[in-house]
C-alpha positions as a printed NumPy array, in Angstrom:
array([[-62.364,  30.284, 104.429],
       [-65.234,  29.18 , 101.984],
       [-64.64 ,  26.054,  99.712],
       [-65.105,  28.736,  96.73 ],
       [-61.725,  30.708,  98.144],
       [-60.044,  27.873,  98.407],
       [-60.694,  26.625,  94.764],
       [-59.629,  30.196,  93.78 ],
       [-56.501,  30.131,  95.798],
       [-55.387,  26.931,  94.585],
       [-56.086,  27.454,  90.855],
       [-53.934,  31.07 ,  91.547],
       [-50.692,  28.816,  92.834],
       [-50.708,  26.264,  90.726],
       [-48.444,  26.339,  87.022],
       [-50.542,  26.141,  83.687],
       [-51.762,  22.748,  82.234],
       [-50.12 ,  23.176,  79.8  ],
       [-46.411,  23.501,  81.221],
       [-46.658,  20.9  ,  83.424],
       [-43.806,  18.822,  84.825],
       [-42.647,  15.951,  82.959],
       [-40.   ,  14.633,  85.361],
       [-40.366,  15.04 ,  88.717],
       [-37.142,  14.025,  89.983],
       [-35.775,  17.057,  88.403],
       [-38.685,  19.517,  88.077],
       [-38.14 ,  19.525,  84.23 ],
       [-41.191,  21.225,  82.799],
       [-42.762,  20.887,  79.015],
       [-41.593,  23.862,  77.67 ],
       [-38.2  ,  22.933,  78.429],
       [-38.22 ,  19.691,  76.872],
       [-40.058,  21.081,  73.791],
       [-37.573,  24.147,  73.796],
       [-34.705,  20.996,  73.538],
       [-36.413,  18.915,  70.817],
       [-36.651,  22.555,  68.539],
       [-32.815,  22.387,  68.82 ],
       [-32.56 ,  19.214,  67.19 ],
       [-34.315,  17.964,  63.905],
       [-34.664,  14.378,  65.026],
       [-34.279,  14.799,  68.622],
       [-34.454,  11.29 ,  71.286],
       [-34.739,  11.087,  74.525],
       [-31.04 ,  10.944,  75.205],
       [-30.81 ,  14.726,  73.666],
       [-33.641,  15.494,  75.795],
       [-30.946,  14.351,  78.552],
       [-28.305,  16.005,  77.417],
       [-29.452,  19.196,  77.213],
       [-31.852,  19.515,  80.005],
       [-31.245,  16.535,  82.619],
       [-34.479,  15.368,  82.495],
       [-34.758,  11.16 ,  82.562],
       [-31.304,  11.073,  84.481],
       [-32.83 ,  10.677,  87.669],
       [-35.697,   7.45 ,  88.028],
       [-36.084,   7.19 ,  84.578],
       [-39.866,   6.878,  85.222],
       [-40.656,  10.256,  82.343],
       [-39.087,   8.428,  79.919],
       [-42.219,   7.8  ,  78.231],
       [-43.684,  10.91 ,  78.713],
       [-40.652,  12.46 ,  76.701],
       [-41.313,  10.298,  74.113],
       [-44.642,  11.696,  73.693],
       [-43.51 ,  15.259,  73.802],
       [-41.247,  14.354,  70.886],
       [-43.547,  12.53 ,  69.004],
       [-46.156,  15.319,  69.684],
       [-43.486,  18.063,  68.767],
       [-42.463,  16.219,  65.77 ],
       [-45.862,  15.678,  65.023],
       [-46.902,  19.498,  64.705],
       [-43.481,  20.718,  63.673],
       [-44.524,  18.078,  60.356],
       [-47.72 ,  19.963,  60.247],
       [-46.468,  23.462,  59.895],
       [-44.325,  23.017,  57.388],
       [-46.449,  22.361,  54.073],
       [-47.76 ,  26.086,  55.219],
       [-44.493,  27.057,  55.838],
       [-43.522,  26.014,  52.294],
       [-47.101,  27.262,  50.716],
       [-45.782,  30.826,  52.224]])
């Protein structure tokens, strides 16, 4: 098999960038921690634990929650002045 087919075949198995997996322990993915932190206006990494059991393993994603909730937070503040505008 060419180098080309391989590329090909491994860019067809793997998931998206962009719902990648946050905790590995688990196999929690983005979407599901972003899907949490909608549920809850101020929502922490506890929640995030809570409702999806991601962090409850090695702890190690901790930090990388943190960012998905600051990022969430982040464009959840930027939606709604055009939200309100609306």
């Amino acid at each position: 098999m060419s180098s080309d087919a391989f590329s090909k075949l491994d860019a067809s198995c793997s998931p998206p960038e962009t719902d990648n997996v946050v905790c590995h322990c688990l196999q929690i993915r983005r979407s599901e921690i972003k899907t949490a932190a909608s549920m809850r206006e101020s929502a922490t990494v506890r929640c995030v634990m809570k409702m999806t059991d991601a962090g409850t393993g090695c702890t190690a994603c901790h930090s990388r929650i943190r960012q998905l909730l600051a990022e969430y937070a982040r464009e959840t503040k930027a939606a709604s002045p055009q939200l309100e505008q609306a």
